[in-house]
N, C-alpha and C positions, 0 to 999 in steps of 0.2 A: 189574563194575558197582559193585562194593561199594568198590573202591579208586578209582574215579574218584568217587564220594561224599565218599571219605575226604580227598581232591585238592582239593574244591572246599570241604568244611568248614574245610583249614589256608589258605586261599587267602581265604577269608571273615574267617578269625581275624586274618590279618595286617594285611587291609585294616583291620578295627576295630582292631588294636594301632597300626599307622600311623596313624591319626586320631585315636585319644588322648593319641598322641604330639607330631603338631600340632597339638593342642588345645590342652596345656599347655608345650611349648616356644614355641610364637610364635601367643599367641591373639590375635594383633590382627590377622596374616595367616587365620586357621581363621577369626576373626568375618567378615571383610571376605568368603572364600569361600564362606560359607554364606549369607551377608545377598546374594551376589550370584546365588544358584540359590534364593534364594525367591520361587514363583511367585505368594503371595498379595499383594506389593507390584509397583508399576511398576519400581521402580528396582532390585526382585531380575532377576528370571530375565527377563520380558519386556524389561527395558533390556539383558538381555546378551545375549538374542537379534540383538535391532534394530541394537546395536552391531556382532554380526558379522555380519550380513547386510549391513550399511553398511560392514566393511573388507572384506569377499569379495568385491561389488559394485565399489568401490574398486579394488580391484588386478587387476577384469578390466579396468575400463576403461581403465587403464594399461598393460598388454597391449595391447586395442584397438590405442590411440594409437601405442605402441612399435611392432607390429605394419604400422601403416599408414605410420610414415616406413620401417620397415625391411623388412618382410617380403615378397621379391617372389611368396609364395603367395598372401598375402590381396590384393593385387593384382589376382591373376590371377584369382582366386575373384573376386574384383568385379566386374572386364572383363564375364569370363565371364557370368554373372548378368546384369548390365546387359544384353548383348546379345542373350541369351534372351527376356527381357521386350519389350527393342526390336521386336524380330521378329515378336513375339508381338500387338504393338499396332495396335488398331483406333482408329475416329474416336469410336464412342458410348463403350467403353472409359476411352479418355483422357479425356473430355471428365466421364465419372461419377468417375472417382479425383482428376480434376483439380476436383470439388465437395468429395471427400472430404477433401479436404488441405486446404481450408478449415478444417475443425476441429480443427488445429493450428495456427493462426495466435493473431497477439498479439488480434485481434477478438473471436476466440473464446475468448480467456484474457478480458477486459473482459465479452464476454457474459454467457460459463458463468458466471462470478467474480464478479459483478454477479447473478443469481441464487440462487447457493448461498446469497450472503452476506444476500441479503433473507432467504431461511426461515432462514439461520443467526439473525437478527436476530427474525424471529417466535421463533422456537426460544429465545433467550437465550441462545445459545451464542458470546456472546462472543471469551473463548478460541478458538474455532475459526477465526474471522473471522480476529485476529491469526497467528495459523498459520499458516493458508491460507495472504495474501498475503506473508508472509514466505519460504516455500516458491516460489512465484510468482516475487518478485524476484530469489530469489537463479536462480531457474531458467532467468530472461532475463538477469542479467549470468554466469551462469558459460556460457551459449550463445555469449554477444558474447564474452568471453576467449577458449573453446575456438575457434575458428575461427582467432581473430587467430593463436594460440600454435601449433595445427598448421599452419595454411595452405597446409591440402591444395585443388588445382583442383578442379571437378565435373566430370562426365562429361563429355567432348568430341562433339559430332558427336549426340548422341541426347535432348538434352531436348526434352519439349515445350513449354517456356517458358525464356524468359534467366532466369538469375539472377542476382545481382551479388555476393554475398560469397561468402567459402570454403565448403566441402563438408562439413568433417567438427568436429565430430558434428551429425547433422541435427537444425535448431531444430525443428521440425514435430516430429520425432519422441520429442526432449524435454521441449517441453512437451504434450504428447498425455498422456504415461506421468507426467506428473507434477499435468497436470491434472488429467484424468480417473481416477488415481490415486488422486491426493488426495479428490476427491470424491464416490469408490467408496468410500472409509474412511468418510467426514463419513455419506455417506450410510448406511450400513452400520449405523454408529451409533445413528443417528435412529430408524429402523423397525425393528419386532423381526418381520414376519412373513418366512416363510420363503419366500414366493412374492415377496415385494419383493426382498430380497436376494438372492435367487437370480438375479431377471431384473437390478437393478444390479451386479452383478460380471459378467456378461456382455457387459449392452453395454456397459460401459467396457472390456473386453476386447478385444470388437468393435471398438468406436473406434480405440481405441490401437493395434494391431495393423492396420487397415485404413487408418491415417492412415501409419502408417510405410510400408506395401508401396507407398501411391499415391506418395513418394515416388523409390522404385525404378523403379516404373513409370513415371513419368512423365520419366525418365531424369534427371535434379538432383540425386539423393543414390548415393553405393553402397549396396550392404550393408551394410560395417562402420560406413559413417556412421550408417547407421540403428540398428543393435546400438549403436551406444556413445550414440546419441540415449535409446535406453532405459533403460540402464545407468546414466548422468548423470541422468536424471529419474528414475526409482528411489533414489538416494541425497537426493533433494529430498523426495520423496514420505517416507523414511524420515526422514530429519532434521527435515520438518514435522509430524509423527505424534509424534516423539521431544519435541519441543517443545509440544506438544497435551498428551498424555499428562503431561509433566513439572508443566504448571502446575498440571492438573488434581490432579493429587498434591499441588501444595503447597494449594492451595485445601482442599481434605482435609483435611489436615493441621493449617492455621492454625483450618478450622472446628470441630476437636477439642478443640482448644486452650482 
């Protein structure tokens, strides 16, 4: 016992001799590491989080993608699943997922988007409004790119409705997660009780998750479409958070001044 003390006190000492080593050999690299694991600013620890949640995020959905020109597993895992659900499907069923998936439509981006932005607008939250729809557009043109660039078919033989463009990654299911994302944050924000936010991270939960499954269900999207519909909306959601956050720093900042 006494020697694994002893292990852990030269193990302690090194680390401190290594760090005052890169303290004063290269303190522009030591300032920049430490300014970037400080949690009391944006741009310390919380920007270095968001930043790697937004490349982890990133290099799944590039898997994804790789995955769905190449992989004849995730294929088969799609088939499969689709055809389960197929099977599975009833008239009131379809007809209730097929309301649900409404709430991933561009309508529903104009609705929601058109109300946030009014109490954003009571609220004085400026900034936010700017964010928002920045988030927004880029979340409807990287949708219309991602299709054109994969140009994967949709399911054959089992939608309940035609659709007309490619499959992957599902628009419904990116902007759901990047909607209702985004305005689980905004909203998160605004109210400080615990019974408000507790039931807003829910149903945006809810939503988002029950807007992607009526996709699968309703036979028009795979699975993986719908995973990387998330995945793409999650980098929207964090990129417009990232851009919220940043200004708000600099507004801070200039009012210090």
């Amino acid at each position: 016992m006494i020697a694994g003390k002893l292990r852990q006190v030269k193990g302690w000492v090194k680390r401190q001799s290594f760090i005052i080593w890169l303290r004063k050999r290269y303190p522009a690299i030591y300032d920049f590491v430490i300014n970037r694991l400080n949690p009391k600013h944006f741009t310390g620890l919380p920007l270095t989080v968001i930043l790697l949640i937004f490349g982890l995020n990133l290099m799944l959905l590039s898997e994804l993608a790789e995955s769905v020109i190449e992989s004849e597993g995730i294929v088969a895992i799609d088939q499969q699943f689709t055809q389960i659900l197929y099977k599975a499907r009833t008239t009131w069923t379809s007809e209730f997922f097929y309301f649900i998936s409404y709430f991933g439509t561009k309508e529903a981006v104009f609705a929601v988007g058109a109300l946030i932005t009014l109490l954003l607008l009571v609220k004085k939250e400026y900034i936010a409004i700017v964010a928002f729809w920045i988030a927004m557009a880029g979340t409807g043109l990287s949708v219309q790119h991602g299709k054109k660039y994969i140009s994967r078919d949709r399911p054959v033989d089992v939608a309940y409705y035609a659709e007309k463009n490619f499959s992957f990654p599902s628009g419904h299911a990116t902007t759901s997660m990047a909607l209702y994302g985004f305005c689980a944050y905004l909203l998160y924000r605004l109210y400080r009780s615990v019974m408000a936010r507790t039931s807003i991270l829910i149903l945006a939960i809810l939503l988002i998750i029950s807007v992607g499954f009526s996709r699968i269900y309703l036979g028009v999207h795979f699975l993986s479409d719908v995973l990387a519909g998330f995945t793409l909306g999650l980098l929207w959601v964090l990129l417009g958070l990232s851009i919220l956050e940043w200004l708000h720093y600099v507004r801070r900042r200039r009012s210090k001044t």
